[in-house]
VMD Tcl script that draws the C-alpha trace (Angstrom):
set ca {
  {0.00 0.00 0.00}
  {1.28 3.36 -1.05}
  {2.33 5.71 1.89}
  {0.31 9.17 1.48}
  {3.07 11.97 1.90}
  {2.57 15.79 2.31}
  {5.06 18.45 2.83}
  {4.32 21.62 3.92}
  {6.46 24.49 2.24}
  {6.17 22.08 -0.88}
  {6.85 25.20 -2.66}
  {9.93 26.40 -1.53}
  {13.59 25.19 -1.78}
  {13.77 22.11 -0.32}
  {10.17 21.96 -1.04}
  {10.18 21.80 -4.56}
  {13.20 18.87 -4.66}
  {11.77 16.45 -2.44}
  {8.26 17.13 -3.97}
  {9.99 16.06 -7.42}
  {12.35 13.50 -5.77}
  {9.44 11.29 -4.10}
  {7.80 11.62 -7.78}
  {9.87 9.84 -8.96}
  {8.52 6.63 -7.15}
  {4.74 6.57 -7.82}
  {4.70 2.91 -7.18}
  {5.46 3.30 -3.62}
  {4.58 6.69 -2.42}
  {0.93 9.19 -3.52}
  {2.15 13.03 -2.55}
  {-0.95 14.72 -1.18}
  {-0.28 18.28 -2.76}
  {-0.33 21.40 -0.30}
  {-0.63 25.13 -0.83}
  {0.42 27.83 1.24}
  {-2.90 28.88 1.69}
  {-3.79 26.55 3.42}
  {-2.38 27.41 6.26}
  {-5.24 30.51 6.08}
  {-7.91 28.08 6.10}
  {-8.02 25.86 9.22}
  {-10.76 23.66 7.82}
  {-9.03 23.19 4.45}
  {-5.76 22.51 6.61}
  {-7.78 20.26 8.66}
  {-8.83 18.04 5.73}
  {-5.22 17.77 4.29}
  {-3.67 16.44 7.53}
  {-6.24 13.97 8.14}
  {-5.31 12.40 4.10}
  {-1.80 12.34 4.84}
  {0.26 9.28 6.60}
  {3.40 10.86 6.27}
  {4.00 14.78 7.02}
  {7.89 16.56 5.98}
  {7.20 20.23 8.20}
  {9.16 22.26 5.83}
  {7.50 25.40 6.48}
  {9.12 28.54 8.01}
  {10.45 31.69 7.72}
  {14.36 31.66 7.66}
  {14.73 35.45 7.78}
  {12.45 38.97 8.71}
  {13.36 42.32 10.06}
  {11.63 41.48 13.10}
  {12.95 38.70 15.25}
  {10.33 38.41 17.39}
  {7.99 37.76 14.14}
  {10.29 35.29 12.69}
  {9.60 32.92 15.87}
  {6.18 33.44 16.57}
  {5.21 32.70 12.95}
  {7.26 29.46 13.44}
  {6.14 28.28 16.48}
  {2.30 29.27 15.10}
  {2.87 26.96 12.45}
  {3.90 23.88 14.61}
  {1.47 24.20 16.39}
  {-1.49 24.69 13.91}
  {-0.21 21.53 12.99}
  {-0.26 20.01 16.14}
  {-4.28 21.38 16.46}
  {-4.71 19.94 12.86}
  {-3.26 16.27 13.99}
  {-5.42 16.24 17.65}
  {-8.34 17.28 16.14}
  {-9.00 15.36 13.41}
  {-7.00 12.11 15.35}
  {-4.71 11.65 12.89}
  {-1.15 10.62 14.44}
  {0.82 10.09 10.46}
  {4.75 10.07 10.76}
  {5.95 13.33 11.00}
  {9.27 14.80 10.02}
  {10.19 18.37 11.45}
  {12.76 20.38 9.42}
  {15.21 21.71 12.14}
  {18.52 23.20 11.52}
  {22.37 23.39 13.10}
  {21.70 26.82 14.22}
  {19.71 25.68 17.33}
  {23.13 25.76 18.87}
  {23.14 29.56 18.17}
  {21.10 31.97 20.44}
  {19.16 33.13 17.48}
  {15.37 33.97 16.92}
  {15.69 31.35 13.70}
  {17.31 28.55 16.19}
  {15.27 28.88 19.00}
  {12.24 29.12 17.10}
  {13.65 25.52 15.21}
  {14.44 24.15 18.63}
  {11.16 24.83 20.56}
  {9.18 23.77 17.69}
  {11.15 20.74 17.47}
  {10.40 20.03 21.36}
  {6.82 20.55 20.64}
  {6.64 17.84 18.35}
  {8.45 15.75 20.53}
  {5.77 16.17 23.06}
  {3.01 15.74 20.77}
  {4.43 12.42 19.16}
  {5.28 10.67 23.01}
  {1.32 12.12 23.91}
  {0.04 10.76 20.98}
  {2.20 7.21 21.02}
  {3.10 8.25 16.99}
  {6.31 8.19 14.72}
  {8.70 11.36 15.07}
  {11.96 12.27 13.15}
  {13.44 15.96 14.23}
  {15.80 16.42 11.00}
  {18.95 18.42 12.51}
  {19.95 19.98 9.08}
  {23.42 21.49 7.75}
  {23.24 23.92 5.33}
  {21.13 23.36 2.18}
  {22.53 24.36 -1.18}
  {21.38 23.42 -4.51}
  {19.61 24.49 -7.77}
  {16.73 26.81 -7.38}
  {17.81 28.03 -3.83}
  {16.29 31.57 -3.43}
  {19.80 34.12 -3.49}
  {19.59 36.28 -0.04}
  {17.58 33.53 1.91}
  {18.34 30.13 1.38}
  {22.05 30.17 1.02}
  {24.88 31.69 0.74}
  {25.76 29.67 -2.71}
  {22.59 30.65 -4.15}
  {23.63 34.36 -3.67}
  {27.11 34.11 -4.47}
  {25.90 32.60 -7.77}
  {23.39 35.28 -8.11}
  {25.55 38.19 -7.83}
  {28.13 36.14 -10.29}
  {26.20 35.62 -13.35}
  {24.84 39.35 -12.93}
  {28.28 40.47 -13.01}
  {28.32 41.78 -9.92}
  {31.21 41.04 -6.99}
  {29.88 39.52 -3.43}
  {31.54 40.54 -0.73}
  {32.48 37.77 2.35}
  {31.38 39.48 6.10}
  {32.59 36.77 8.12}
  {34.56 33.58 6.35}
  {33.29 31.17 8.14}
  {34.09 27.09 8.08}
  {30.79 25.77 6.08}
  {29.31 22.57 6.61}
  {26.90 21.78 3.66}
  {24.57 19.39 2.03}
  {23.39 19.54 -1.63}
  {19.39 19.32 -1.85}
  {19.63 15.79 -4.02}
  {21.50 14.29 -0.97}
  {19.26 15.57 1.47}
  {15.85 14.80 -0.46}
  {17.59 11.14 -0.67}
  {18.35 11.05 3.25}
  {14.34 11.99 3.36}
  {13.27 9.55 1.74}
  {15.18 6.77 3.59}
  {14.03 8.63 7.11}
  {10.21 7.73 5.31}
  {10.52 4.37 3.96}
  {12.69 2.36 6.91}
  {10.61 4.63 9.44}
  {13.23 6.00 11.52}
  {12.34 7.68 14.65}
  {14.49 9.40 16.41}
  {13.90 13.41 18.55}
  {17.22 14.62 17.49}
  {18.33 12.97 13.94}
  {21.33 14.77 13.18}
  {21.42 14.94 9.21}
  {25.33 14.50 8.41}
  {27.51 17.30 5.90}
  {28.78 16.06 2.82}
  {30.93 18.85 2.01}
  {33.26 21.41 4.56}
  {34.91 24.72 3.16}
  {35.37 28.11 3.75}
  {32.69 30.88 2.43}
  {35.82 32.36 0.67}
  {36.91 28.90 -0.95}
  {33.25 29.04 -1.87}
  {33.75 32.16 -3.78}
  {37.04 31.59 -5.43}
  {35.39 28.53 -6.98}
  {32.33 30.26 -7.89}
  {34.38 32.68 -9.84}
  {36.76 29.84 -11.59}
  {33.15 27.93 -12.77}
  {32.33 31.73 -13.93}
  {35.65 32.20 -16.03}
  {35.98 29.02 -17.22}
  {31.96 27.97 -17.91}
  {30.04 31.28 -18.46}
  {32.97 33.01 -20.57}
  {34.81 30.39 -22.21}
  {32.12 27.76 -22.41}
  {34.82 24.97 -20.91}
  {33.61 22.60 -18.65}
  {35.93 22.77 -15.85}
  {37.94 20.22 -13.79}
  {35.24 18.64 -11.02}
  {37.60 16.07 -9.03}
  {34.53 15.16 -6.38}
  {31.08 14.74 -5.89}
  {30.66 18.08 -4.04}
  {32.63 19.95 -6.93}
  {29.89 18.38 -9.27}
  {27.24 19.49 -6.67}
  {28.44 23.02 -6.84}
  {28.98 23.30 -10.58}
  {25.31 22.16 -11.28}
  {23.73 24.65 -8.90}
  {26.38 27.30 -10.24}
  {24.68 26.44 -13.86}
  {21.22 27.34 -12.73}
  {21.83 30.65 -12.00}
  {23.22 31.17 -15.53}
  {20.27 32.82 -17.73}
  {19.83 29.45 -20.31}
  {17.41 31.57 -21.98}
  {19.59 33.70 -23.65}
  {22.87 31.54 -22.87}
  {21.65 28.96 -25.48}
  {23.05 27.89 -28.25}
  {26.28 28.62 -28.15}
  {27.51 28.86 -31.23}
  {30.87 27.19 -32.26}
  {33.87 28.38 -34.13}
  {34.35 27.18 -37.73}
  {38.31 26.98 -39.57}
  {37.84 26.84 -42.71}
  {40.18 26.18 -45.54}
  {40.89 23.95 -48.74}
  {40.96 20.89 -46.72}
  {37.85 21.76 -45.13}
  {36.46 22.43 -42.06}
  {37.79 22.06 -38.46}
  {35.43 22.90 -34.77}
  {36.57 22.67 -31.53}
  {32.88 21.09 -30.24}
  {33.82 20.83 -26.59}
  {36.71 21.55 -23.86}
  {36.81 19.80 -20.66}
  {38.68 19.74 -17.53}
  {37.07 16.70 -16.83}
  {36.32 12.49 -18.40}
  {33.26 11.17 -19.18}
  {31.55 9.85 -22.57}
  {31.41 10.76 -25.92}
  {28.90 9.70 -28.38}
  {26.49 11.02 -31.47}
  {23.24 9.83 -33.09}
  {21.96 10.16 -36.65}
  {18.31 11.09 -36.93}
  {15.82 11.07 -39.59}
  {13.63 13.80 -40.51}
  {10.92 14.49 -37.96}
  {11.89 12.34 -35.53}
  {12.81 13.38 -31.44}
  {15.01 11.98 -29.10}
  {15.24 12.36 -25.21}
  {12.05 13.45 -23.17}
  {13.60 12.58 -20.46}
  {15.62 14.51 -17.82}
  {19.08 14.03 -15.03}
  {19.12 15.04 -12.01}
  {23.28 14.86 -11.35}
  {24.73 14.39 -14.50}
  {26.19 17.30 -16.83}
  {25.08 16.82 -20.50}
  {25.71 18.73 -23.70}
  {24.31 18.99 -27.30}
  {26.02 19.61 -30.53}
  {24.38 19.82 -33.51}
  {27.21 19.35 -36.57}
  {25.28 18.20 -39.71}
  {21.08 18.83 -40.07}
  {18.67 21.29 -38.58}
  {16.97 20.70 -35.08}
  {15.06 22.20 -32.05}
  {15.90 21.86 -28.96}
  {13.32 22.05 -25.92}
  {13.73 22.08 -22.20}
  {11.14 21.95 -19.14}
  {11.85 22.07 -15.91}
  {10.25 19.58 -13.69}
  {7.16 21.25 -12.00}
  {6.73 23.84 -14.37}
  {4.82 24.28 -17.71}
  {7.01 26.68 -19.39}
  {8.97 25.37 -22.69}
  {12.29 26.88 -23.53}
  {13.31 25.93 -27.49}
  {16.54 26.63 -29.45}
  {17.11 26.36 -33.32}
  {19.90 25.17 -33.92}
  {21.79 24.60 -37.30}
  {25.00 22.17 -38.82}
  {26.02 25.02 -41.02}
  {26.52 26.97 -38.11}
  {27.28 24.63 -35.35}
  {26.57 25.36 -31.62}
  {25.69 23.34 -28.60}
  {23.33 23.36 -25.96}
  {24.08 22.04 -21.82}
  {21.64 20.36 -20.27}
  {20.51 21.95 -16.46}
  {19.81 18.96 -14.14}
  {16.10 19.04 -13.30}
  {15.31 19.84 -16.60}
  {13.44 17.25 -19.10}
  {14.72 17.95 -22.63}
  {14.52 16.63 -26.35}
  {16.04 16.98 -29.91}
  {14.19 16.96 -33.32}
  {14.96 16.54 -36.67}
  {13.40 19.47 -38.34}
  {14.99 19.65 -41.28}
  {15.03 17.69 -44.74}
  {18.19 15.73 -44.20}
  {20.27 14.03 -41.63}
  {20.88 14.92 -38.41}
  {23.88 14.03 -36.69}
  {24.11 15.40 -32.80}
  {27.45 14.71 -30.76}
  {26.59 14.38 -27.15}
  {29.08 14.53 -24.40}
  {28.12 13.44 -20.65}
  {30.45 13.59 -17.80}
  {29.31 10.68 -16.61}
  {30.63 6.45 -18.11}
  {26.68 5.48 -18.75}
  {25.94 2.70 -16.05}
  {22.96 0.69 -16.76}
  {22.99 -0.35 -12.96}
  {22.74 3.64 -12.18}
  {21.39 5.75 -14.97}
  {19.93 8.92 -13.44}
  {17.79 8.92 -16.42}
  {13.86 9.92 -16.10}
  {11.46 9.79 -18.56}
  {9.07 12.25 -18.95}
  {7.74 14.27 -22.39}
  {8.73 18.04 -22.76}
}
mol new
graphics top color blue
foreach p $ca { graphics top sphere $p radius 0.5 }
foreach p [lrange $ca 0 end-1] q [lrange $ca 1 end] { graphics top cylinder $p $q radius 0.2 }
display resetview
């Protein structure tokens, strides 16, 4: 029987990732959608909770002028939940989204910690299933710059050609959104219980080693079009948020240099400081490939010989980016993870598309997700 999950703040960073991630496995899990709204109408709240086995508390406000508003709003929202669950007697598993600063005397800690304390109450009252997530720091792709992270506004400021400045360069322990949407998941389907589950960093550095390797993914990526060196997972991590901040819209295609002489013609097609695969298709005349999206691996598109459109969608959303793109004048497109995306023969003749992947395909491990643009 599937396990009925909701997740309050479904909308916002983390939100929006484990929404998509537990997706991804409709045989075993039904997501019972939730709106912000709701929260303004008790009875509508009321009837979500009671549909729900499973409840991620993502909900809260990480910053406001007003301390004192930032924790009464979060402690409101505990415990409307809390009402929500007694009332309609409805005990479902719930996961509370807490954070490393409760160690810091600050309105956003306490306001974590206390809530986190009422649900402990609640569950050990009730005789139901707790987890109180103890979170690092969350970066990833479509983090909100000036509130979720300090990555997503480094990256921000980057692209816009602007220069952040570092107040205090402190030692960073992080976790990108995939791993922690993963570490979710396992909390839901073994069932683990536990007041204070302390949610480990995969990745330490400085905010200004941060920076410096913002600015090298800038110089190499955004200027040069080179895919740079990534010797770890976390460097991966980091480049692939660092590309959604880039504006694909206008970014795409980019269009190649041709030599040309006697002999012919010779284009550079692709420059990497890093491995992976090589390969290229032919395809016939109105024909697409792809509709299907990644949500680690690094992917681009050159067209070389034919005529074809390109089309991207990213997951959750109904708008369509497209790029024409042309042999005679050939030019590339990269792939953003979290993005489904296809190619199509619109021309009369032969396409031939190189594709490059920084990933050796593994049948065993594909990260590839079907799903029509």
């Amino acid at each position: 029987m599937k396990k009925r999950i909701g997740i309050t703040g479904q909308i916002g960073f983390v939100g929006t990732h484990l929404f998509n991630f537990l997706g991804l496995y409709k045989e075993e899990f039904e997501l019972v959608p939730f709106k912000d709204e709701f929260f303004s109408d008790y009875n509508v709240f009321k009837d979500w909770v009671k549909q729900c086995d499973v409840i991620v508390h993502l909900a809260a406000m990480n910053r406001h002028n007003d301390p004192e508003v930032l924790y009464k709003t979060n402690i409101e929202l505990v415990e409307k939940l809390i009402k929500a669950m007694e009332e309609t007697g409805n005990a479902p598993h719930v996961l509370f989204s807490s954070s490393s600063q409760e160690e810091r005397d600050n309105p956003y800690g306490k306001s974590k910690r206390h809530g986190r304390e009422l649900l402990i109450s609640w569950a050990k009252k009730n005789n139901a299933k707790f987890t109180g997530m103890v979170i690092p720091n969350v970066f990833g792709p479509f983090g909100n710059p000036f509130y979720n992270s300090v990555v997503a506004t480094f990256c921000h400021l980057l692209v816009n050609g602007d220069e952040p400045k570092i107040e205090t360069d402190a030692n960073l322990q992080l976790i990108y959104v995939n791993e922690l949407t993963s570490e979710i998941c396992k909390i839901i389907r073994n069932e683990i219980t536990e007041n204070e589950y302390k949610i480990k960093y995969t990745g330490e550095r400085k905010v200004s080693e941060i920076l410096e390797t913002l600015k090298l993914y800038k110089q190499l990526y955004l200027e040069k079009g080179i895919i740079p060196n990534l010797p770890d997972r976390f460097s991966v991590n980091l480049f692939n948020t660092f590309r959604n901040y880039c504006n694909i819209k206008e970014q795409f295609p980019v269009k190649l240099i041709k030599n040309s002489d006697a002999r012919g013609a010779f284009i550079e097609v692709a420059k990497l400081g890093v491995g992976g695969q090589v390969s290229y298709s032919t395809t016939v005349p109105g024909i697409t490939r792809g509709n299907h999206f990644h949500t680690r691996k690094i992917e681009r598109f050159i067209v070389i010989k034919g005529k074809a459109v390109i089309k991207l969608r990213r997951i959750g959303t109904d708008e369509v980016l497209e790029y024409q793109l042309n042999g005679d004048e050939p030019s590339y497109v990269d792939m953003p993870v979290w993005y489904t995306h296809n190619i199509t023969n619109v021309g009369d003749e032969e396409l031939i598309t190189i594709f490059w992947i920084n990933e050796i395909f593994d049948p065993n491990n594909q990260d590839t997700y079907f799903e029509a643009v």
